[in-house]
N, C-alpha and C positions, 0 to 999 in steps of 0.2 A: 556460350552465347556470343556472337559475333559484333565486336562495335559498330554502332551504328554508320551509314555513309552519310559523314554531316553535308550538308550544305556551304561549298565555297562563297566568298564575296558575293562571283556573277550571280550565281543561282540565287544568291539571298536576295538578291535586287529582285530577279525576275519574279520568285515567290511571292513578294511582298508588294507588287504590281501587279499582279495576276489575281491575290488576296484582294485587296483595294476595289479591282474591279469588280470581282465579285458580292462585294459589298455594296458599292457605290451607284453600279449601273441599277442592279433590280428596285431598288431605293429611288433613285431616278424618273423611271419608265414607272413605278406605283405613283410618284407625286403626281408627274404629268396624268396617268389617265383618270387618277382621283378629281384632280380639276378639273379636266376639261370632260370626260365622262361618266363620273360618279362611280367609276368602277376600278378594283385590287387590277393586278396585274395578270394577277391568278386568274380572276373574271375573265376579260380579256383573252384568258388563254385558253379558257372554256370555250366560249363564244365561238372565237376563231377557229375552234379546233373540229368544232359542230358545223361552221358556216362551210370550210374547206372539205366536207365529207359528203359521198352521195346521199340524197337525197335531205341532207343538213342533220345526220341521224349517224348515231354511232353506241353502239354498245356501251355502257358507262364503265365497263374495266377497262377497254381501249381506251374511251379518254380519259381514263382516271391514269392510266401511262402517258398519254398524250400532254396532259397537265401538272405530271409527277406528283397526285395526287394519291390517298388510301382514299378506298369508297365511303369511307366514312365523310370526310373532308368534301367531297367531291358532292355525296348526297346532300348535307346542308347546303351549298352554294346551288346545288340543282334544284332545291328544294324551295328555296328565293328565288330563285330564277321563274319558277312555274307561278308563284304568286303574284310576280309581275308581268306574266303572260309572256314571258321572253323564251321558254322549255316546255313542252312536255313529256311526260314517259309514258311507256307503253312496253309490255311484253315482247319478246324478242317474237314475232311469229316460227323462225326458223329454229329455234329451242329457246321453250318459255322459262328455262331456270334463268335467264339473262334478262335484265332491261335496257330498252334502249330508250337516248335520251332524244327528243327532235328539238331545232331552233323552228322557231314559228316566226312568223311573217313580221310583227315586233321585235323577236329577237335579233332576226337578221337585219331591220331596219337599226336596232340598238348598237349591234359589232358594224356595220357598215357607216355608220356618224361616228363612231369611235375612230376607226383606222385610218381616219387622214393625219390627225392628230398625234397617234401614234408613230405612226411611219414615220413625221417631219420628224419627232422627238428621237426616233433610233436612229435617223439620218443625220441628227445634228450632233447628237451625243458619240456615233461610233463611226459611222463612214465618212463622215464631211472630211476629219484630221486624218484619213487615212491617202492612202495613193493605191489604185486598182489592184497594184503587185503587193502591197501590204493586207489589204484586203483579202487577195487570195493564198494569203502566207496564212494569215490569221484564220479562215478557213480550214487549211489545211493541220494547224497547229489545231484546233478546236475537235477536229475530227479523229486525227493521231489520238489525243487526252479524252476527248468522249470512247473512244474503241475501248480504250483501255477501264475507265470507271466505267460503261456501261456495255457492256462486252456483247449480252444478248440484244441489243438494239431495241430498249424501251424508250430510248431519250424522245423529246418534241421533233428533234430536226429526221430521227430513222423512222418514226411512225408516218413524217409529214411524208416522205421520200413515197410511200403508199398508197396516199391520196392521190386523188387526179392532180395534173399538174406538179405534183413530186416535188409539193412544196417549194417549187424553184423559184417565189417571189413571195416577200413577205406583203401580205395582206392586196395585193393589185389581184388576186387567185382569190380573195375573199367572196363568196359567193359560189364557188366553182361546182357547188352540189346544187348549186338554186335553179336547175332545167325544172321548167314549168310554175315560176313560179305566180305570174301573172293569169294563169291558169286555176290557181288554187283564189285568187283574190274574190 
């Protein structure tokens, strides 16, 4: 068996900064939207994940990847969600072994009060300290390290890339499946 490649100094710093954030930020972004929205971060990433999809409607294993959720997980949180009138489900019509989950006119009004709140909070916690070019380093460093742990492209940011708008803003695209929806009122 071959020795391990330890970790120099650099790398130890960088591990242990990269550790922190990952700790730090999700912990973060749940306080804020617990307060100011009553809702996990997970929620939230339901929501949004429903609200930025044609017609606010998505398979619940798509977003059960979309959420990095098991359907199990994914089912109780949907399952609160329809009690509050914020989801419902329904049979896939185009193969009924699937359900799909909808945001209803509530739900989308409940993700659309949430994400001002939100957005400041990611804006103030990880873009404000940065500079445009760190920004797009970071980015690209996120991308490099997601390739690599998520190789088949299940993560939030490769699912978003397939939505309308390709995900290329966070939550200002909230809504982007709601054609017609003042039609349904």
């Amino acid at each position: 068996m071959e020795d391990p490649r330890w970790l120099d100094a650099d790398e130890t710093k960088t591990w242990l900064a990269l550790v922190s954030l990952l700790i730090r930020l999700p912990a973060a972004l749940d306080t804020q939207l617990q307060r100011d929205a009553g809702l996990s971060h997970f929620e939230y990433q339901v929501l949004s994940g429903l609200s930025m999809s044609p017609g606010r409607t998505l398979r619940m294993s798509t977003l059960a990847k979309f959420a990095d959720s098991s359907l199990p997980r994914l089912s109780q949180v949907i399952a609160r969600f329809e009690k509050r009138g914020w989801v419902c489900r329904s049979s896939d019509p185009e193969d009924g072994r699937y359900t799909l989950a909808t945001l209803t006119d509530d739900g989308f009004d409940k993700v659309m009060a949430a994400a001002p709140g939100h957005v400041s909070e990611v804006r103030r916690l990880v873009f404000d300290s940065l500079t445009k070019a760190q920004q797009r380093q970071l980015r690209a460093i996120g991308d490099r390290v997601i390739h690599t742990v998520d190789p088949d492209g299940s993560c939030p940011a490769a699912i978003a890339e397939g939505l309308p708008g390709g995900g290329a803003t966070l939550d200002r695209n909230v809504g982007a499946g709601d054609e017609g929806r003042e039609a349904r009122r």
